[in-house]
N, C-alpha and C positions, 0 to 999 in steps of 0.2 A: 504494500500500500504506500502511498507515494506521502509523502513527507508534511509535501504542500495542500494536502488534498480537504478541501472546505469539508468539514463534519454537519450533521445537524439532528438535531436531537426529533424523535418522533414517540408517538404511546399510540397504541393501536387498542383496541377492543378483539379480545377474539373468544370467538366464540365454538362449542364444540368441545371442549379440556375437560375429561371425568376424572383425571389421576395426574400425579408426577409424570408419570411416562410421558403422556401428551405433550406434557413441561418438554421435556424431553426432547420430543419429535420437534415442537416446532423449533425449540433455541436452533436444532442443528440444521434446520431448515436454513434459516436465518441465516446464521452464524456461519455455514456453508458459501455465502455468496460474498466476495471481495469487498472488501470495504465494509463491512457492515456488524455492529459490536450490537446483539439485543440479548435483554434478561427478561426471562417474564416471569409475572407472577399469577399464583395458582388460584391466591386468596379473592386478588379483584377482578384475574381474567383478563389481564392488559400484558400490551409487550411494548417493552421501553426500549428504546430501538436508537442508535447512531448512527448516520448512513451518510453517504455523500453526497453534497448538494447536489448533484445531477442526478439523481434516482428519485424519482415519483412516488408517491405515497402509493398509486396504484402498481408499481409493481411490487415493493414490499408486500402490500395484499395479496397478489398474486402468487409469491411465493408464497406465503401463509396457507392458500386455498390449495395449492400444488402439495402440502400435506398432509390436506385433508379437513382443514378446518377453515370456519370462515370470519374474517377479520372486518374492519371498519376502524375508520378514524373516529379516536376517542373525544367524544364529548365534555365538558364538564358536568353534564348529570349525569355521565357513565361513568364516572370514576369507582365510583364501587359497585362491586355486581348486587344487581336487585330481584327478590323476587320476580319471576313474569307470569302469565298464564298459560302459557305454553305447561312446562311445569304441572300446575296445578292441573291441567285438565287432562295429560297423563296419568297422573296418579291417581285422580277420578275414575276412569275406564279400566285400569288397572286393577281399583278398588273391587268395584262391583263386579267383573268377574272370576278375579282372582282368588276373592274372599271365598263364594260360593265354592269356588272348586278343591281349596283348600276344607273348608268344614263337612262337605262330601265326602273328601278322603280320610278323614281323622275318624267318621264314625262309621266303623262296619256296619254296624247293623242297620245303616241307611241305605246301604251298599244290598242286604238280600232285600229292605223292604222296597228298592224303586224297583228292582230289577223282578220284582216278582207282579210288581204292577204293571208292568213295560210287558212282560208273558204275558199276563190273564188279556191284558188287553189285544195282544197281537194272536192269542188265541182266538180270541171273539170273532175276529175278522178273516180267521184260518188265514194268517200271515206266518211266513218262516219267523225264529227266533234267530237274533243275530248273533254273530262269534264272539264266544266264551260274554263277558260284562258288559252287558248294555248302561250300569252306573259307569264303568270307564269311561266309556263312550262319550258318555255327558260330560265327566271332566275333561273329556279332551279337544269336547266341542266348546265350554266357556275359558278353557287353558289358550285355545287357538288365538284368539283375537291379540290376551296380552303378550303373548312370546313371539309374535309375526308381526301386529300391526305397531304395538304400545310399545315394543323393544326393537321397532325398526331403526329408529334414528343408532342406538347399542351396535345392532347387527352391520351397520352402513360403514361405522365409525372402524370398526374390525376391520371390515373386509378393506378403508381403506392405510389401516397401518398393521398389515399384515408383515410391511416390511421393518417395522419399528414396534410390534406388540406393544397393546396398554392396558388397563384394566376392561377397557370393553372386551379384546379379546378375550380372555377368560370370562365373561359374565357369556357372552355370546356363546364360546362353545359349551360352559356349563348348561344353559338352557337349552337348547338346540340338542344337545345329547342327549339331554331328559326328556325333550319332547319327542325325537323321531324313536328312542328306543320304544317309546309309552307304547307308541301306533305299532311298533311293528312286533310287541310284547301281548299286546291286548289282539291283535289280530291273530294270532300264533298261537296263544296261549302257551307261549313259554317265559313267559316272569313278569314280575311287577311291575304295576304299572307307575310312573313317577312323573305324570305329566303338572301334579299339580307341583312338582318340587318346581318346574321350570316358572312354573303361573308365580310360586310363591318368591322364588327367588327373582325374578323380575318385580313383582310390587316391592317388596324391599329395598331393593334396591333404587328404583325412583322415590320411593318414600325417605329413601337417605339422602338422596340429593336434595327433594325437596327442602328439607328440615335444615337440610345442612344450607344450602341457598340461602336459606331464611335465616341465621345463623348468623353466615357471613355478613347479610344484609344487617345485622344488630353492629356486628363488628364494626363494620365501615358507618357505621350511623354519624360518631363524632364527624368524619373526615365530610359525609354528606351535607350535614348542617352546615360545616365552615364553607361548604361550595355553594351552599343555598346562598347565602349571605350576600352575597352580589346584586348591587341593586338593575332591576331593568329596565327603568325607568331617571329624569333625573328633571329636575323644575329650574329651566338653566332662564337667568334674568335680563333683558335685555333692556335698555332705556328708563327700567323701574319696571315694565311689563314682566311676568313672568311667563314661559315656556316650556308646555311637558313635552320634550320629546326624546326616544331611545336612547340607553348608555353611550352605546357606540358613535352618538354625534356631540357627545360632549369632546372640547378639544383643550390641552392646557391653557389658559388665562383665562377661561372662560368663568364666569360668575353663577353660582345657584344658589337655591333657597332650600332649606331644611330644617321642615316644623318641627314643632314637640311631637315625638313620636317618631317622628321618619330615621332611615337610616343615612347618615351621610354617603352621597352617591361617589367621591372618590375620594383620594388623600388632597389634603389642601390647604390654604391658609382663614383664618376670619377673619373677613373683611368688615363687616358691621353684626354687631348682636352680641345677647352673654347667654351662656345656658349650662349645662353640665351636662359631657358627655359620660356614656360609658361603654369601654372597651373591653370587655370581660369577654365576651366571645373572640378576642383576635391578643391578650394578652393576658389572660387571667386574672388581671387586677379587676378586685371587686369594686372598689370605690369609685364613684364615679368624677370625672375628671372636670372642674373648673375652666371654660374658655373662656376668651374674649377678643377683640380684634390683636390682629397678628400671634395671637395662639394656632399652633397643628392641629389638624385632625385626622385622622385616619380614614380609610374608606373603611362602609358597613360597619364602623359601629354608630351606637344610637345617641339620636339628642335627646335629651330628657323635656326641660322646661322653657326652653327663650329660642325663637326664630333666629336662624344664621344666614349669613351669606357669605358665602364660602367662594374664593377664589380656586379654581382645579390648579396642582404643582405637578399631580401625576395622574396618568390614566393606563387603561387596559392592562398590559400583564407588567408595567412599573409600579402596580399600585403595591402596598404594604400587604394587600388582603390574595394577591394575585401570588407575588414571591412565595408567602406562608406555604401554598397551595402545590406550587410548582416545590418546593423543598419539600414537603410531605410526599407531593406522588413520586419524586424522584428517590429518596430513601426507601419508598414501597416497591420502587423498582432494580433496587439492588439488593444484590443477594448478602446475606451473612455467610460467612465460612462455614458454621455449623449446617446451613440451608447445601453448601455445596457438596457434603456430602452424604445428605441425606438423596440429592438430586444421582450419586452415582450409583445410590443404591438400587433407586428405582429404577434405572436402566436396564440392569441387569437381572432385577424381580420378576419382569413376567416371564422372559422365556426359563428363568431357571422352575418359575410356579407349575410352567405347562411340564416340562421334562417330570417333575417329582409326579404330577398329575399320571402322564402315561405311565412313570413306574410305578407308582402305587395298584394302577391299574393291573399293570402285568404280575406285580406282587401275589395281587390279590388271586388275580384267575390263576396264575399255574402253582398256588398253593392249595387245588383244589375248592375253591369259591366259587360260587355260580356267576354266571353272566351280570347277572342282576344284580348283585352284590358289588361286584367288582367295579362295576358302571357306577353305580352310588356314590361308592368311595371317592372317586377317581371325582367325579362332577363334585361331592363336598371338596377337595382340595380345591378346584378349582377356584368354588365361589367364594371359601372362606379367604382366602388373598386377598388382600386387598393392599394397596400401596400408596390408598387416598389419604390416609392418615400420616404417610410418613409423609407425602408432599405438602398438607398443611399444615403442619408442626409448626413450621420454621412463620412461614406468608401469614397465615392468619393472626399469631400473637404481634406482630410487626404491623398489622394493621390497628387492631385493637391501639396498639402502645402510641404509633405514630398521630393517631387519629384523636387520643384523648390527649396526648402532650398539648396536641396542637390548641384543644380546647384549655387550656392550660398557660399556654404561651412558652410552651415548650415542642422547639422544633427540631426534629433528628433529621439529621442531613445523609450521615453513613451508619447502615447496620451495624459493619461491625464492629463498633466504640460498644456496643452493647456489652461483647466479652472482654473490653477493655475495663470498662464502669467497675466494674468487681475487685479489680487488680490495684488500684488506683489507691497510695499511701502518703501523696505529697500534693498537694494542691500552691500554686503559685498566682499571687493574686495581683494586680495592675491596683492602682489607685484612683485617680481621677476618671470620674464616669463608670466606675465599675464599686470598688467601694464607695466611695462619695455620690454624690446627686451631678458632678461634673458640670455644677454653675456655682460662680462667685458669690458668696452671700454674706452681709454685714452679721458677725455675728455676735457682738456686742460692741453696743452706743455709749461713751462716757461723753457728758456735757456738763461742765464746770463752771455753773455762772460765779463762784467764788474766786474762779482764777480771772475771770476777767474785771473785778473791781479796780485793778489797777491801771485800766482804758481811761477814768476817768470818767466825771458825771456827764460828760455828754453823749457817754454811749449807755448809761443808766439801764434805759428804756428798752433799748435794743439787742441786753443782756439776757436772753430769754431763747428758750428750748425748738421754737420755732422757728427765729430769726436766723440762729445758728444753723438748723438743718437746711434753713433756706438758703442761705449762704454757699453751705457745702452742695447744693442742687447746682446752683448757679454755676460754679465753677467742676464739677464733675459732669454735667449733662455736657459740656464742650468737650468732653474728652472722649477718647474711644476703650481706655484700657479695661481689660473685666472689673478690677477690683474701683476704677472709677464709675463704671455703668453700674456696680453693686451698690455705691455709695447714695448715686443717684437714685435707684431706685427705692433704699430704703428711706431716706429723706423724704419723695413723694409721698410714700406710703405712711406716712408720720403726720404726714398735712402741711410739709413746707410748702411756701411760697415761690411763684416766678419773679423772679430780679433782674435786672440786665446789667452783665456782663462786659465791660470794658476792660484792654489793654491787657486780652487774655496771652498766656502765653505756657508750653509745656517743654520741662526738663527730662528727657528719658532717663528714668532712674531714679528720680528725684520725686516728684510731681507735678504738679500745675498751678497756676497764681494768675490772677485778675483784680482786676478792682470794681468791686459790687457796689450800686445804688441800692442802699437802703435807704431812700428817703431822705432823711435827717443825715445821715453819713455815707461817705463812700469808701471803707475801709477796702487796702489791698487785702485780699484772703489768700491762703497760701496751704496747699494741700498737700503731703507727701509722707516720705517715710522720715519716723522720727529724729533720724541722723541731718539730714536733708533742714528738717524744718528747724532743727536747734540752733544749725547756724547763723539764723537769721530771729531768733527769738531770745526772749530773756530766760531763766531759768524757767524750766517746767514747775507748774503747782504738784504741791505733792498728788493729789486727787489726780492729775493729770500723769506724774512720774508710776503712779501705780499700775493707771489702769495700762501705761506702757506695757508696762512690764510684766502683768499679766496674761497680754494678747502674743507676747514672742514667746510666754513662758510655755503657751497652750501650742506650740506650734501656728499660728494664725499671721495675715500678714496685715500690718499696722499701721493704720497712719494719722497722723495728725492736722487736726485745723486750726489757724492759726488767725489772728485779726491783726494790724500792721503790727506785728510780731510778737505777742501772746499770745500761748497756748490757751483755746478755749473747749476743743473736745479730740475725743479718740474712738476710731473706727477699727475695730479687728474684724477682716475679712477671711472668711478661708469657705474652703469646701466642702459643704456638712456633707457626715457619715450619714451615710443610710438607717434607717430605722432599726432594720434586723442585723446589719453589720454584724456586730457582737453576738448576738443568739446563734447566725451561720457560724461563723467561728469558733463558737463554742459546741456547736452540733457536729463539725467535723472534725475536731478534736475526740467527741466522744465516739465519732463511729473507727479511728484509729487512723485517722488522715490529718498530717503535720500541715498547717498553714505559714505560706511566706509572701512576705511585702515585695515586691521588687517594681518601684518608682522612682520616676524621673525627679521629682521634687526633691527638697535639701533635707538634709540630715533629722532635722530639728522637728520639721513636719511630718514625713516616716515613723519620726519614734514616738512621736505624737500618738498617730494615728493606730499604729499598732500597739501601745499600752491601752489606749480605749478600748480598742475591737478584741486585746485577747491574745496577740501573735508575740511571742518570745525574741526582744530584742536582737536574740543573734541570728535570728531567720530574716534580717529587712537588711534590702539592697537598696542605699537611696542614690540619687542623684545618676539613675540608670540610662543609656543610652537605648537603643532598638537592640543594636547587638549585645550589649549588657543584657537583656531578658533573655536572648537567645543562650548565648554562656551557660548562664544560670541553671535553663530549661536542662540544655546539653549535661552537663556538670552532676547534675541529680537521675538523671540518666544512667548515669555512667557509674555511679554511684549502688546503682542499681533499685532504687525508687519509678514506679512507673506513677508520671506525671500529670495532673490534671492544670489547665493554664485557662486563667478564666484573664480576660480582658473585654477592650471597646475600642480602642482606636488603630490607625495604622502602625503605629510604634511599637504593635503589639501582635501584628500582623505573622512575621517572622517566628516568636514563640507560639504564638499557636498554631503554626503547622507544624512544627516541630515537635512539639509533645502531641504524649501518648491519645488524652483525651482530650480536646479543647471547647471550651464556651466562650459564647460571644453573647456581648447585651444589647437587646435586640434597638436600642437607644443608641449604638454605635455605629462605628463607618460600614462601609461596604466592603472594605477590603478584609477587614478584621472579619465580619459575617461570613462571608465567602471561605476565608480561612477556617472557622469550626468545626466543629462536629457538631454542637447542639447551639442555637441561637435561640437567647431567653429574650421574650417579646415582653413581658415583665420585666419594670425596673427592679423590683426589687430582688435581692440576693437571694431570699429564702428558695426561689427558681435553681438555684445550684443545687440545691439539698435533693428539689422535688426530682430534678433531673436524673441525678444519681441514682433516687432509690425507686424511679421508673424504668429505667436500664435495670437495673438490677433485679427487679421482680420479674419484666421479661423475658430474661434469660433466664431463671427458674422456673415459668411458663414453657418456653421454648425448650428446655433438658429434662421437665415432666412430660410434655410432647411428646420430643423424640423416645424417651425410655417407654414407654405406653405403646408406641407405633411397633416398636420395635418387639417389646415383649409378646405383644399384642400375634405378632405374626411368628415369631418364637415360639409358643405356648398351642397356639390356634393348628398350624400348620401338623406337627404331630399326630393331635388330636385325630384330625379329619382325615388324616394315613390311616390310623388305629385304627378308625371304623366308631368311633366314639362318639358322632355326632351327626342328625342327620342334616341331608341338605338348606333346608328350610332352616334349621338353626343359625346354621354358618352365614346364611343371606341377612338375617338378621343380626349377626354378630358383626358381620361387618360393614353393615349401615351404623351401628353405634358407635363403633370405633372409628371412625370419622365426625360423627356426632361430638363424641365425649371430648376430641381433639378442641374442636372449633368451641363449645361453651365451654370449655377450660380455661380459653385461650379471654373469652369474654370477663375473665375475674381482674383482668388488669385495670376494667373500668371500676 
């Protein structure tokens, strides 16, 4: 395959797959043709496919159908397989005359009273009696419809991967043998007749699919909802008129409206309105979220109480709600390690099924066994195989898991972090935007009208809690730095005042200074770090010298306002910790996973921040480069700690592909996302915890699975050699072993 050669990702629908095997048939279909990398999965029935921009989606189908099965480009409501009617009305005709012919055969003595009613009456009419059991006869006249008409699609499937066996073949020749020996046992009268085992082992069998269909449709429920969510409609504003028309014509800068109730129709900005949204379906945060103009919104989720008009930033599959979507089906469509060798199992299962089959067969008869006997046996191995279970083991709990994270705001990108999740003794934590809330916030205000008495009586008046904050508005809203736009905004938020600003001017490193109209005075004010501001002030008041010195004490970054050179108050700015901060840290401490700092910040704020949250001084790297986290990553590696790297920005990018398991907050860049394994759409950290111990119950979903599949046909197979079981058992035994698989699989919700 040539180097240069354009890729492009496709998901087909296909349809037709009763086992692994099929799995089976089409990858190598697929996979068979140059260029072309597909996985598919068993649970939703889809094939995720890589192919060269010059190959049509129609001939990918076409290979598909050339296997025997038939395929379609995947929908968004097709994403998970759903019940259909088809289904259902199979196992309807199946029902009603498969039943009868089964309860026929269980009770002999049904068997002399028809057949003596069927005489008297062919007496009546001096009509012959027919050959040997006229009750045969009737079972094999209500057996017909379902092992010919109801088991055609089974028999169809056979005949066409006769070159690849799957579990149809074995259900096909087990019925098929049961039914023509019946006819030509009951015509003969040389042995029993087992047409209803064919009747019976075909309703089972579609009663397994059924169930199990319906099953899988539970499974996939979370993942269907989040696809439901897309609005298809959207009320775009034009001139002040408002405009309902399709999603698909709204364009980025485009304006719309969204009531109380509606769901936001894309990701966007607020343009006019306040309201609270809530995002719980697309990040599992319960609370709902506070907007207002130039607040984000996300597409689908919902406004609560106050009309919006929302500016479009993204649309169709850039939106927040589209990505989530496309990372779920893409994780459901890669395999786990564990899944791949469940998949070589199956390969190899049917034709070894049918071989044990003919020998049990020949066991049977030239150890002196009747015909009839020997055939039994031989059609019970048959039916009781089943390799459905081992093919859903792996795809259905991976649905479940993918499906509910996601409702969760937990997205798994690669399966197989799964069996990494378990391994995992070191976690490595980034700081800004990942512990912290990764915005600048005032976090304690000192204002010292005591230190300013010595301004003199004619700034009296002016000595006061508002003046000041107004002050500091004045000259920090002219600024751009974070911890000036923090200043600024907590000022507003306090009720300062607008003042205008002359004769501004800014020190990089220092701060900023103007001279403010306040009315009655125009003092220069002067904003910066305390080093900065002392040189041009008189001593600091003690009140003022404290609260210094407890905002560097606290790790926090400090600064002073000053009126033409007295200190009048003190702003410690920093980046508040997250809520749960310290509960996660102390949670992964108790499950035996060591936590470490490693940020780009100074020393002073590191150690800060990791004596709050929990983390043991000698675990924090501060003042870290990109390649400093990567080190680190590497180092403990090597050490032989497998690694969890939880970050959000680009700097951080590098370490999380490099370690073992990585998370990204779903609040960070693009690159960092791309880079993870799981991306927490929740800000908050307790998402690291949940994450973990949803990989990790999967994976002992996924290893009950496989032991269950496995023993399952271990244990079973024997049996049905022995002679231990009859047909009709095994049909039913291995309808619930696929069963038992797929609602096992449903406990991860």
């Amino acid at each position: 395959m040539s180097a240069d050669l354009i890729l492009e990702p496709t998901t087909l629908s296909i349809e037709g797959m009763t086992c692994s095997s099929c799995v089976n048939s089409v990858e190598k279909a697929l996979n068979g043709v140059e260029g072309v990398r597909a996985t598919i999965n068993f649970a939703t029935e889809t094939a995720h496919i890589v192919a060269p921009a010059e190959m049509s989606i129609k001939e990918l189908i076409k290979i598909v159908e050339k296997a025997g099965y038939k395929a379609s480009l995947l929908k968004d409501a097709q994403a998970v397989t759903l019940h259909n009617k088809k289904s259902a009305r199979a196992l309807f005709f199946a029902f009603i005359f498969a039943v009868p012919a089964v309860a026929i055969s269980m009770f002999m003595s049904w068997h002399h009273s028809i057949d003596m009613w069927i005489h008297t009456q062919l007496d009546a009419f001096g009509l012959p009696h027919p050959l040997y059991s006229a009750t045969a006869w009737l079972v094999i006249a209500l057996s017909a419809p379902v092992v010919l008409l109801v088991a055609w699609p089974i028999h169809r499937a056979a005949l066409r991967n006769l070159k690849h066996p799957t579990m149809d073949n074995l259900i096909s020749m087990g019925s098929l043998a049961a039914f023509t020996w019946s006819i030509y046992a009951n015509a003969t009268g040389e042995g029993d007749v087992y047409t209803e085992v064919a009747a019976g082992v075909i309703f089972f069998v579609i009663l397994g699919r059924f169930l199990e269909t319906r099953a899988k449709a539970r499974a996939g429920a979370a993942l269907s909802s989040l696809l439901a969510l897309g609005s298809k409609e959207v009320t775009i504003v034009h001139g002040g008129f408002p405009l309902i028309v399709p999603i698909d014509q709204l364009q980025i800068g485009d304006e719309f409206e969204v009531r109380p109730g509606d769901r936001v129709a894309t990701d966007g900005i607020v343009v006019s309105g306040e309201s609270a949204v809530d995002n719980s379906m697309l990040t599992g945060e319960s609370k709902p979220i506070d907007v207002r103009p130039g607040s984000q919104v996300i597409g689908a989720s919902v406004n609560h109480n106050g009309r919006l008009i929302v500016r479009a930033t993204r649309i169709g599959s850039d939106t927040e709600l589209a990505r989530i979507t496309a990372m779920v089906i893409s994780a459901q469509g890669t395999k786990a390690p564990i899944q791949r060798l469940a998949d070589k199992i199956s390969a190899i299962f049917v034709p070894v099924v049918t071989v044990i089959a003919i020998g049990t067969f020949a066991g049977w008869f030239y150890t002196g066994y009747t015909l009839t006997q020997s055939i039994s046996v031989a059609i019970t191995v048959l039916v009781i195989a089943c390799p459905c279970a081992l093919g859903l083991a792996t795809p259905v709990a991976l649905l479940v898991a993918s499906g509910r994270g996601a409702q969760r705001g937990i997205v798994l990108r690669e399966p197989r972090t799964l069996e990494v999740a378990r391994k995992v003794d070191t976690v490595v934590f980034d700081k800004t935007g990942t512990l912290t809330q990764g915005v600048m916030n005032v976090q304690s205000a000192t204002i010292s009208v005591a230190a300013g008495k010595v301004l003199g009586t004619s700034f009296t008046s002016l000595i006061n809690e508002t003046t000041i904050l107004s002050s500091a508005n004045a000259i920090e809203s002219a600024n751009s730095h974070p911890v000036a736009l923090a200043i600024s905004r907590y000022a507003l938020g306090a009720g300062a005042k607008n003042y205008v600003t002359t004769e501004f001017s800014v020190t990089p490193g220092s701060g900023a200074a103007g001279r403010v109209n306040l009315g009655q005075q125009s003092p220069v004010v002067l904003i910066g770090s305390p080093a900065a501001v002392a040189h041009s002030c008189t001593d600091f008041h003690p009140e003022i010298q404290a609260a210094v010195t407890a905002g560097q004490a606290a790790g926090l970054t400090v600064s002073v306002l000053a009126w033409d050179g007295v200190a009048l108050a003190v702003f410690a700015v920093g980046d508040q910790l997250k809520i749960e901060a310290a509960e996660t840290v102390a949670t992964l401490v108790s499950m035996g996973i060591t936590p470490w700092l490693v940020t780009g910040d100074s020393a002073e704020v590191a150690a800060s921040v990791a004596a709050t949250i929990g983390i043991d001084n000698s675990h924090v790297i501060s003042g870290a480069r990109p390649e400093t986290k990567l080190e680190i990553v590497k180092k403990l590696q090597s050490e032989g700690h497998c690694v969890l790297m939880v970050g959000d920005g680009i700097n951080d990018a590098a370490a999380l592909t490099a370690s073992d398991l990585s998370m990204a907050m779903g609040t960070g860049t693009d690159t960092a996302i791309s880079s993870a394994d799981f991306t927490l759409m929740n800000s908050g950290l307790g998402s690291v915890i949940s994450a973990i111990k949803l990989a990790k119950k999967t994976l002992r979903i996924i290893h009950l699975n496989m032991g269950w599949a496995l023993i399952y046909n271990v244990i079973g197979l024997p049996i049905a050699a022995l002679g231990y079981l009859q047909p009709i058992y095994a049909a039913a035994a291995m309808a619930l072993s696929s069963l038992f698989v797929v609602t096992n699989s449903l406990r991860i919700k």
